[in-house]
C-alpha positions as CSV (number, residue, x, y, z in Angstrom):
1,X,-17.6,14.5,30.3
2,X,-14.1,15.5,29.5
3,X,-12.3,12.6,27.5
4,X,-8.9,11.4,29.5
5,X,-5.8,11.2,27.1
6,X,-2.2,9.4,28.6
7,X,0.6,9.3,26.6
8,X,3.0,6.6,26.6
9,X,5.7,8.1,28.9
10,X,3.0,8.5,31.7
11,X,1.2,5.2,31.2
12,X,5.3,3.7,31.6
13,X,5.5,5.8,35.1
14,X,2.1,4.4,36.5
15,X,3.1,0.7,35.3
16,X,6.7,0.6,36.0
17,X,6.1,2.1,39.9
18,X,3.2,-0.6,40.2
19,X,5.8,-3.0,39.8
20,X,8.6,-1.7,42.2
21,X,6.7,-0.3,44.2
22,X,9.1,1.9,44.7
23,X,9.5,5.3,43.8
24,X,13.7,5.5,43.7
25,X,13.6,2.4,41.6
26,X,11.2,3.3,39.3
27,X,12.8,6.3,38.6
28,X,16.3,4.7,37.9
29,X,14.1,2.3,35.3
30,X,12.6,5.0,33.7
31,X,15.9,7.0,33.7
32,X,13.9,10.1,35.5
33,X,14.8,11.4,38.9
34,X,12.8,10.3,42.2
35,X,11.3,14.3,42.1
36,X,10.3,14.4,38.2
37,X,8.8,10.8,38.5
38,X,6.2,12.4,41.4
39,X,5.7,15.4,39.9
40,X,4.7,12.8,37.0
41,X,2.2,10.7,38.7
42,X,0.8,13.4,40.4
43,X,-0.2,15.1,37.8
44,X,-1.9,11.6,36.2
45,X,-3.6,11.8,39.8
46,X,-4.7,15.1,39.2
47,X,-6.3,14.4,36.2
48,X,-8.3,11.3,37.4
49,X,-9.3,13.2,40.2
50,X,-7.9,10.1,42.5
51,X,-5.0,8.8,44.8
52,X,-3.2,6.0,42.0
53,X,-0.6,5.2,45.3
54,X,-0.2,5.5,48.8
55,X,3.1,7.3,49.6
56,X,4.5,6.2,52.7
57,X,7.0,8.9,54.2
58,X,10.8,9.7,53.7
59,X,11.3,5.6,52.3
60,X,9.8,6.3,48.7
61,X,7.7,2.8,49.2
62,X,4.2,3.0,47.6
63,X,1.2,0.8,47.5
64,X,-1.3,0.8,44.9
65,X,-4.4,2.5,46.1
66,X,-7.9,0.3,46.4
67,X,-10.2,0.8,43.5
68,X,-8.0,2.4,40.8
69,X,-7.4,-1.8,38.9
70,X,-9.0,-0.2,36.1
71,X,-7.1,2.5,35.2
72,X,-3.9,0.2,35.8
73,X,-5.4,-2.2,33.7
74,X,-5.7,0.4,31.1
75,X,-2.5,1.8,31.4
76,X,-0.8,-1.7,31.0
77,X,-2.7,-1.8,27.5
78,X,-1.1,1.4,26.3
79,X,2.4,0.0,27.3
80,X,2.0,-3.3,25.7
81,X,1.2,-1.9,22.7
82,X,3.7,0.5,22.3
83,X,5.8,-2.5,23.6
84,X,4.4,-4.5,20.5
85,X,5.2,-1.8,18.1
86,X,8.7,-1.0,19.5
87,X,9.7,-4.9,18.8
88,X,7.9,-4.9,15.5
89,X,10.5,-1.4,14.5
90,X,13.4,-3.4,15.6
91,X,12.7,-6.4,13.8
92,X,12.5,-4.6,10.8
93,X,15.5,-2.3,11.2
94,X,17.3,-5.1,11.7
95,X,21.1,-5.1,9.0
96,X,19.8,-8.4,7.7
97,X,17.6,-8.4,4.4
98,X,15.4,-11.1,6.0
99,X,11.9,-9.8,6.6
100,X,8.1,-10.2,5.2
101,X,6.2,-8.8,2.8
102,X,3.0,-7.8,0.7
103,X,2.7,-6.7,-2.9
104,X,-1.0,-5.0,-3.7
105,X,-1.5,-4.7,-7.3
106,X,-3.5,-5.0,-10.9
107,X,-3.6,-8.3,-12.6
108,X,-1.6,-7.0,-15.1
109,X,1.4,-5.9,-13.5
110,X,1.3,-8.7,-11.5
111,X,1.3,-11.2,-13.9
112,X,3.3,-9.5,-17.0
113,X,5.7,-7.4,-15.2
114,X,6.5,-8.9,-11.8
115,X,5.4,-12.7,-12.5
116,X,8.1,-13.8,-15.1
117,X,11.0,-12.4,-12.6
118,X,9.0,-13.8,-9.3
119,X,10.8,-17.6,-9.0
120,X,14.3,-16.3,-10.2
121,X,13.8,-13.5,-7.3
122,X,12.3,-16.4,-4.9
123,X,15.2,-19.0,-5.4
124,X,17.9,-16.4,-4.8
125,X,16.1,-15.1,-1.3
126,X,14.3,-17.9,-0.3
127,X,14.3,-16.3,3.7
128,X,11.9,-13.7,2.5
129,X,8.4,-14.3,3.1
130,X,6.2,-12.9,-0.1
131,X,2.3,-12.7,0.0
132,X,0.6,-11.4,-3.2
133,X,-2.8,-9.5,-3.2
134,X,-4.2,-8.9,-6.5
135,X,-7.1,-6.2,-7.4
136,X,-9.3,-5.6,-10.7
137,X,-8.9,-1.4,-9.9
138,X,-5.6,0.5,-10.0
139,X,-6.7,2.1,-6.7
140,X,-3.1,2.0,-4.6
141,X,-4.4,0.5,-1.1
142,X,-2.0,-0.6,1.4
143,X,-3.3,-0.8,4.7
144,X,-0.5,-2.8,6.6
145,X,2.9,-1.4,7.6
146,X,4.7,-4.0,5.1
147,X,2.5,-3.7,2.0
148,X,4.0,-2.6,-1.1
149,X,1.2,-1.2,-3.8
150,X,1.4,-0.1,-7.3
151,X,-1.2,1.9,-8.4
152,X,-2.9,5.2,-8.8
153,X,-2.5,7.8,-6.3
154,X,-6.0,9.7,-5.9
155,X,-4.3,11.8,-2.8
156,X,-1.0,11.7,-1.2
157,X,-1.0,10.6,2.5
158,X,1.5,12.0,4.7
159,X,3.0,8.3,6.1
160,X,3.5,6.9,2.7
161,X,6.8,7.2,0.1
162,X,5.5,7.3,-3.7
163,X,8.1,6.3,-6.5
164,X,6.4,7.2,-10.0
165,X,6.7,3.7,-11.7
166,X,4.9,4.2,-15.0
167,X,2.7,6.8,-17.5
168,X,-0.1,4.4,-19.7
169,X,-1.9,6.1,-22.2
170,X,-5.1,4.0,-22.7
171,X,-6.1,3.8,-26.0
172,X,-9.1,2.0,-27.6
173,X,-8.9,-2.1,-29.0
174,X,-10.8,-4.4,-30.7
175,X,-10.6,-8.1,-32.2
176,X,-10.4,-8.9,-35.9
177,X,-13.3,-10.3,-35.6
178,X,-15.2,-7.7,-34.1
179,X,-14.0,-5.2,-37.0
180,X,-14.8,-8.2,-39.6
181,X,-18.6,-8.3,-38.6
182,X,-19.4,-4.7,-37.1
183,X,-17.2,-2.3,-39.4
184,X,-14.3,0.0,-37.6
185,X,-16.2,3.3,-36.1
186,X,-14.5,5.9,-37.6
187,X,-15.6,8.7,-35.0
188,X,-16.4,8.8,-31.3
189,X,-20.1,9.4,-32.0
190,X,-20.0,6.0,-34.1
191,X,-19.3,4.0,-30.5
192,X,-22.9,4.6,-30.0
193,X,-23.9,2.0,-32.4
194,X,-21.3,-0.3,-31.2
195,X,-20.7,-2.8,-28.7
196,X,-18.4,-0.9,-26.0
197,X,-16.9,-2.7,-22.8
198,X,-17.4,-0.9,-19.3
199,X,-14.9,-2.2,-17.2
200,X,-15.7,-1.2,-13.1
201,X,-14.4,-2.3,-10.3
202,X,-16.0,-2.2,-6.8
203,X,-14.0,0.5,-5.2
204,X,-14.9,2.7,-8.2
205,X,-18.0,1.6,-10.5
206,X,-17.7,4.2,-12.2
207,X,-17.5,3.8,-16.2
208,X,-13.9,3.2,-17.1
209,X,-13.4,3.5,-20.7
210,X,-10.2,5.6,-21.6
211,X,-12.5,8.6,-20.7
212,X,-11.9,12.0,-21.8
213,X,-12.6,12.5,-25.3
214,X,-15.5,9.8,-24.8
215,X,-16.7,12.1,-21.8
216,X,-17.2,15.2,-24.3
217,X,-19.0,13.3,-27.1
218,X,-21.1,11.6,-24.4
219,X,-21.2,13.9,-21.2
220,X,-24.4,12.2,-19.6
221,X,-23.3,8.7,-19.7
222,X,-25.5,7.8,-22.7
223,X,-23.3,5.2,-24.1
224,X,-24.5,1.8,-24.2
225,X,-22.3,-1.0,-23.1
226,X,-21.6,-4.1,-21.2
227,X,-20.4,-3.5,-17.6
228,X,-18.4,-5.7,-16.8
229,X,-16.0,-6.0,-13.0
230,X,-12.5,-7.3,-13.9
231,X,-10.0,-6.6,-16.1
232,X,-8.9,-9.6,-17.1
233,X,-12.8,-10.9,-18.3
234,X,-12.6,-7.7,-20.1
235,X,-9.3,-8.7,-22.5
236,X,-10.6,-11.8,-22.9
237,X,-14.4,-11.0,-24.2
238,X,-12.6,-8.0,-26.0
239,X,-10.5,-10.8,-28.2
240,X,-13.4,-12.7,-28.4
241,X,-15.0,-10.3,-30.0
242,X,-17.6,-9.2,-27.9
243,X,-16.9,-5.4,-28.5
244,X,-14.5,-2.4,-27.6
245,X,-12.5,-1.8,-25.2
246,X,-10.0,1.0,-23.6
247,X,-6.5,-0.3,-22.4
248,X,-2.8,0.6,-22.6
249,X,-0.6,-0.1,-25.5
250,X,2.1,-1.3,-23.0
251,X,-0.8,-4.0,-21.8
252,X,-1.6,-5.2,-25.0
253,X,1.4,-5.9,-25.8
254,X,2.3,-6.8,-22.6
255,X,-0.1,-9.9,-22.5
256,X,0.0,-10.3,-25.9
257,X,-3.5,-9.8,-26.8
258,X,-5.0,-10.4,-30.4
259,X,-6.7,-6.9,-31.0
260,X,-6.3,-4.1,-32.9
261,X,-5.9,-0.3,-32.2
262,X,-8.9,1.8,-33.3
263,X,-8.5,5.8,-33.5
264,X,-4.7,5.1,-33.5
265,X,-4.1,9.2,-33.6
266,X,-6.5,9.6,-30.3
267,X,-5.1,8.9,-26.8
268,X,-7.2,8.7,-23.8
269,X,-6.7,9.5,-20.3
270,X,-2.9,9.4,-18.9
271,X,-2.6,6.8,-16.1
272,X,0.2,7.3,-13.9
273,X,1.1,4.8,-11.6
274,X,2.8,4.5,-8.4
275,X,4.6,2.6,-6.2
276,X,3.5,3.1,-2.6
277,X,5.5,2.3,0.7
278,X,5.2,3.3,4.2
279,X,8.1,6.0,5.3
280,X,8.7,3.2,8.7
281,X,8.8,0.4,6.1
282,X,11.1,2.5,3.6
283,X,13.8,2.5,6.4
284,X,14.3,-1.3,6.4
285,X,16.6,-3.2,4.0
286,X,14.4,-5.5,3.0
287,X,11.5,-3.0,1.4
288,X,14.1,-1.2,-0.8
289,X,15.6,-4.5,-1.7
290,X,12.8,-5.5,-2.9
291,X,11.6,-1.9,-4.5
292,X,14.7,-2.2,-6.6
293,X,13.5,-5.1,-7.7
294,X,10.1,-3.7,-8.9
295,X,11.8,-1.4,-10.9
296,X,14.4,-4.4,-12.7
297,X,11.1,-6.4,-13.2
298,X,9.3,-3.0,-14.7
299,X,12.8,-2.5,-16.9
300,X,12.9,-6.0,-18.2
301,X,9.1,-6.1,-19.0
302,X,9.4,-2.8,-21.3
303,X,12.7,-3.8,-23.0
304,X,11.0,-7.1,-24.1
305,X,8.2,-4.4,-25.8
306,X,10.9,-2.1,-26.9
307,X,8.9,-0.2,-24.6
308,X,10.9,3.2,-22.6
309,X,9.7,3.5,-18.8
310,X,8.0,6.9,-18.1
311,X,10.4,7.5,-15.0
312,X,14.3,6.8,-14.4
313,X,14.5,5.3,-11.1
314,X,18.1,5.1,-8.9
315,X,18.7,1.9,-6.9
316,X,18.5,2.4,-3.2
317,X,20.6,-1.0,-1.7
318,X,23.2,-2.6,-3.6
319,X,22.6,-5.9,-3.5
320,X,24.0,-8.1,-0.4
321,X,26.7,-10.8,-1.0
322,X,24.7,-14.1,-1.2
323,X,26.3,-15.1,2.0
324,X,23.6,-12.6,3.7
325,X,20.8,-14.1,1.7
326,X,21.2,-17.7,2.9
């Protein structure tokens, strides 16, 4: 069986001339003429292969025809949701910078980059409404019109803006004590007799662990390790001294972590990070107000590090007077 599509436009004719009943005032609603509003149900009627209305002659007064509720029914849906999106767009095209919002990221950027900036940014907009959604992985995953991620970006999807925020180089850590008790390896093929930490995450277990030169001296996987799913139990096992781990020099330094660099002249895989925004979302004040922000928060972070960001990034809204943030 053939599957029926309606677009909006003729799921607004069939609803708006159930309610006038009326084909002259329908059409002024719908800003059609009384001929291309016919021509318009009629072809709707031609596809269900049934009367939707009964015409009465020369006074453009209809009646709904018995035993088509359904497809009214259905046709109401369609409306009220493009209804619901339509009012949803203009709420958030709005001049104001009021709005709501959700920022998807790592534990790391959320606590040492964003977090020291977040009640400063809070006290001075207290009208915006801020969720946070923290993951273990660097997967970027926004799912909601108003999310904001930063993360990796595995494949670009059409709907979404990406603003490179950040290159990390991991490279490869361990605790004082670690080195006192086990030695430093002083090759990759040395890792095999050492205590290595597997971070995975459950969108991708796969073994993270500053890959690529590890991948060539072990192409099959054969390194031994504890897997572990979070970053953050990671660090803290790492400066423990439970064994080696891969992470970014900005990180370490970043949360301050007690370890020290091993193969210092070997850099694993390049991590470039993103952040991630809807194009509708993009439009409104309030997302690139708070983009902007990002990138201060990202700025500030790195100078405290004496750390240079990978990417330049130009302000898109020049801050609004604090009368329009009251």
């Amino acid at each position: 069986m053939k599957k029926l599509n309606f677009s909006i436009n003729e799921a607004r004719a069939v609803t708006t001339l159930e309610k006038t009943l009326n084909v002259a005032s329908a059409a002024k609603i719908l800003d059609l003429s009384p001929n291309a509003l016919n021509i318009s149900i009629a072809r709707i009627e031609q596809k269900i292969n049934r009367s939707l209305f009964v015409r009465r002659q020369k006074t453009g007064e209809v009646t709904v025809a018995p035993g088509i509720e359904f497809v009214l029914n259905y046709m109401k849906t369609i409306t009220d949701a493009a209804d619901l999106i339509e009012d949803q767009n203009k709420t958030w095209s709005s001049d104001t910078t009021t709005g709501q919002l959700t920022l998807v990221t790592s534990h790391t950027i959320m606590e040492y980059i964003v977090g020291p900036y977040f009640v400063e940014f809070i006290n001075k907009n207290p009208q915006l409404s801020i969720s946070f959604k923290q993951q273990d992985d660097l997967i970027s995953s926004s799912s909601a019109l108003n999310e904001i991620s930063i993360g990796l970006c595995y494949e670009v999807e059409e709907e979404y803006e990406y603003f490179p925020f950040h290159s990390f180089i991991q490279r490869y850590w361990a605790s004082k004590k670690y080195l006192e008790r086990f030695g430093c390896p002083e090759t990759f093929e040395d890792l095999f007799h050492h205590r290595v930490l597997l971070r995975k995450t459950l969108k991708d277990p796969r073994m993270l662990f500053a890959s690529m030169p590890i991948s060539k001296v072990f192409p099959n996987n054969t390194i031994k390790g504890y897997e572990i799913y979070g970053a953050r139990i990671v660090d803290f096992l790492c400066e423990k001294g439970l064994g080696i781990m891969a992470s970014a020099e900005e990180s370490i330094k970043l949360s301050k972590l007690q370890v020290e660099s091993i193969f210092p002249n070997v850099s694993g895989e390049k991590v470039d990070l993103f952040v991630k925004v809807n194009k509708e979302f993009l439009k409104t004040p309030v997302a690139r107000y708070f983009i902007d922000w990002l990138f201060d928060c990202r700025d500030k972070a790195f100078e405290e590090i004496d750390t240079k960001p990978s990417y330049a990034y130009k302000k898109q809204y020049k801050e609004p007077p604090a009368s329009q943030l009251s």
